[in-house]
C-alpha positions in Angstrom: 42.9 -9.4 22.8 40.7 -12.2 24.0 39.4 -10.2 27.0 38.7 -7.0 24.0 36.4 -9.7 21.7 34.8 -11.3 25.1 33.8 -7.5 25.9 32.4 -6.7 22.5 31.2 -9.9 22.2 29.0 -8.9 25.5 28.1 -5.4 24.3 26.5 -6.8 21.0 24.3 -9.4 22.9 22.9 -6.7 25.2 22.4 -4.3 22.6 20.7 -7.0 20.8 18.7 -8.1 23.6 17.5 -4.2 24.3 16.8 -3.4 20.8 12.3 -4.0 19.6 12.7 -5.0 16.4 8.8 -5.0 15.0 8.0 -5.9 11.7 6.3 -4.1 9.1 2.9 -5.4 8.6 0.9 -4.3 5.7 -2.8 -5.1 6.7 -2.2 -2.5 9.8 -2.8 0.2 7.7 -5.7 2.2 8.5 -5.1 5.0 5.6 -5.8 3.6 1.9 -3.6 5.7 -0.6 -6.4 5.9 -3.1 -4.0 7.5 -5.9 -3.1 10.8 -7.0 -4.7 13.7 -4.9 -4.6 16.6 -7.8 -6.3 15.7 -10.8 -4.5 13.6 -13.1 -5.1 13.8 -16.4 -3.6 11.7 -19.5 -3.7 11.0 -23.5 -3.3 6.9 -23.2 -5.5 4.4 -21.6 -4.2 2.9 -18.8 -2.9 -1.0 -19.2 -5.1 -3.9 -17.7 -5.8 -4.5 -14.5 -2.8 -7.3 -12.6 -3.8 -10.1 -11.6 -3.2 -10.1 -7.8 -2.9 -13.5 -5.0 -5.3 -12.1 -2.0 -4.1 -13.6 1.0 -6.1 -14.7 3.7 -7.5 -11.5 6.1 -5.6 -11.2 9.3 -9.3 -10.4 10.5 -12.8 -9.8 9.9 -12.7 -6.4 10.4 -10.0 -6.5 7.7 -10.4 -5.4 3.7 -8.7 -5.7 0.5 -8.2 -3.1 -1.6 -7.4 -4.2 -4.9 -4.2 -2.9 -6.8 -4.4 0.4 -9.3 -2.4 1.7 -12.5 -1.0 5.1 -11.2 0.7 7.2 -14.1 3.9 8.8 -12.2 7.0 10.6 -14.5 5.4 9.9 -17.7 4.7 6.2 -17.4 2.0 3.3 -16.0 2.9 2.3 -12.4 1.3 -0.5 -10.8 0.1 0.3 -6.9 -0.6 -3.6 -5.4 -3.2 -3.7 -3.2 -3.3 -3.9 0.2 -5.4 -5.2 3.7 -7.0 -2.4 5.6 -8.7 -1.7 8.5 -12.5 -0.5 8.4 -12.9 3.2 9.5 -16.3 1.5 10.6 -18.4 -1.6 10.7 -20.0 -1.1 7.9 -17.7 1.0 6.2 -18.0 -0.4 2.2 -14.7 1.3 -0.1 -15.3 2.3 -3.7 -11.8 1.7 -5.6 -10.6 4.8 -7.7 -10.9 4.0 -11.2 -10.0 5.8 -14.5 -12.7 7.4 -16.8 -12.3 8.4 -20.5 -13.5 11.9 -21.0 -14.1 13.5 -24.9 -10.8 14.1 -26.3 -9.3 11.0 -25.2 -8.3 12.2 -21.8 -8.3 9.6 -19.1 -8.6 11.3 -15.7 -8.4 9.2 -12.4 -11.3 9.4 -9.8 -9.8 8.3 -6.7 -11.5 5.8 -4.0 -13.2 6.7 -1.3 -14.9 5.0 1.7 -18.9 5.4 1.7 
């Protein structure tokens, strides 16, 4: 029995020692989700901005874009925002915003990098 936990003992150190384990950073994201891709179209305006901590930049080349109320099944779902990488130096990214259109319709224009 002792000689069984000693040899399982050893298997789960090597397969610890083989095993990468990297961690998921945010800020290495290079591809902004600027919202919804179809036109999205709805009957309520969408609820304040959050208010959201911006953490330091891992780098200069670095950007924050800010959070954004997505409507998904029927209801307001807040997207926080994120670091991201420049596609180029002077890359500047216009956030997606919603716009009221006659009728009351809100429709969302999504971000884009200019």
């Amino acid at each position: 029995m002792t000689r069984l936990l000693l040899t399982v003992a050893a298997l789960a150190t090597l397969t610890q020692a083989s095993c990468i384990i990297r961690p998921r950073h945010v800020h290495e994201v290079t591809v902004v989700d600027s919202g919804p891709q179809a036109e999205v179209v709805v009957t309520e305006a969408p609820p304040a901005p959050q208010v959201e901590v911006i953490p330091v930049a891992p780098s200069p080349s670095h950007l924050w874009i800010g959070g954004y109320w997505a409507h998904r099944g029927g209801r307001w779902v807040w997207i926080g925002g994120t670091y991201v990488v420049r596609p180029a130096h002077r890359a500047h990214w216009e956030p997606g915003h919603w716009v009221v259109r006659s009728g009351g319709r809100w429709i969302w224009v999504p971000g884009r990098w200019v």
